[in-house]
N, C-alpha and C positions, 0 to 999 in steps of 0.2 A: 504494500500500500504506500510507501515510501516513494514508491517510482511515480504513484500517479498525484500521489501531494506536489513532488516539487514539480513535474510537468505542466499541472495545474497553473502553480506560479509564474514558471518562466514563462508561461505565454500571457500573460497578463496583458499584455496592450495588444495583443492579437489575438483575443478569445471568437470574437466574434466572424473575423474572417477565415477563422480555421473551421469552424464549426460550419459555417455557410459551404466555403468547399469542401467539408468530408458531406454534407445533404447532398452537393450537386454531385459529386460523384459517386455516390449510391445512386442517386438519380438516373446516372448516365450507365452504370451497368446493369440497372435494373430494365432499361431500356432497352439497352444492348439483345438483352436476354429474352426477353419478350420479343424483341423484334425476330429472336432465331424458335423462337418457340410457335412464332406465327407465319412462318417460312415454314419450317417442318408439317404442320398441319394443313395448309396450301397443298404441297407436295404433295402429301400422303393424300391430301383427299383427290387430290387431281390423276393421281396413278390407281387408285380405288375405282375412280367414277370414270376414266377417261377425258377425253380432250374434249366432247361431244358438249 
C-alpha cells in the first residue's frame, strides 16, 4: 500500500489529467474490441447465410 500512497502524491498536480487519459484509453480499447467483436459476427453471419 506504500507504493500507491506515494504514487498518489507524486502526481498531485496531474491527478486529473492522468485519470482522464487512463478513461480515454479504456475507452479506446474497449472500442477497439467491440469493433473486432462486430467484424466477427458480420462474418460469421454472412458465411452462415450466404452473400444472397
Amino acid at each position: 500500500m506504500n507504493y500507491l500512497s506515494w504514487l498518489w502524491q507524486s502526481i498531485r498536480g496531474v491527478r486529473l489529467n492522468v485519470v482522464l487519459r487512463v478513461a480515454v484509453g479504456t475507452l479506446q480499447v474497449s472500442l477497439g474490441l467491440a469493433m473486432v467483436w462486430l467484424s466477427k459476427r458480420f462474418i460469421d453471419g454472412t458465411i452462415k447465410n450466404g452473400s444472397d
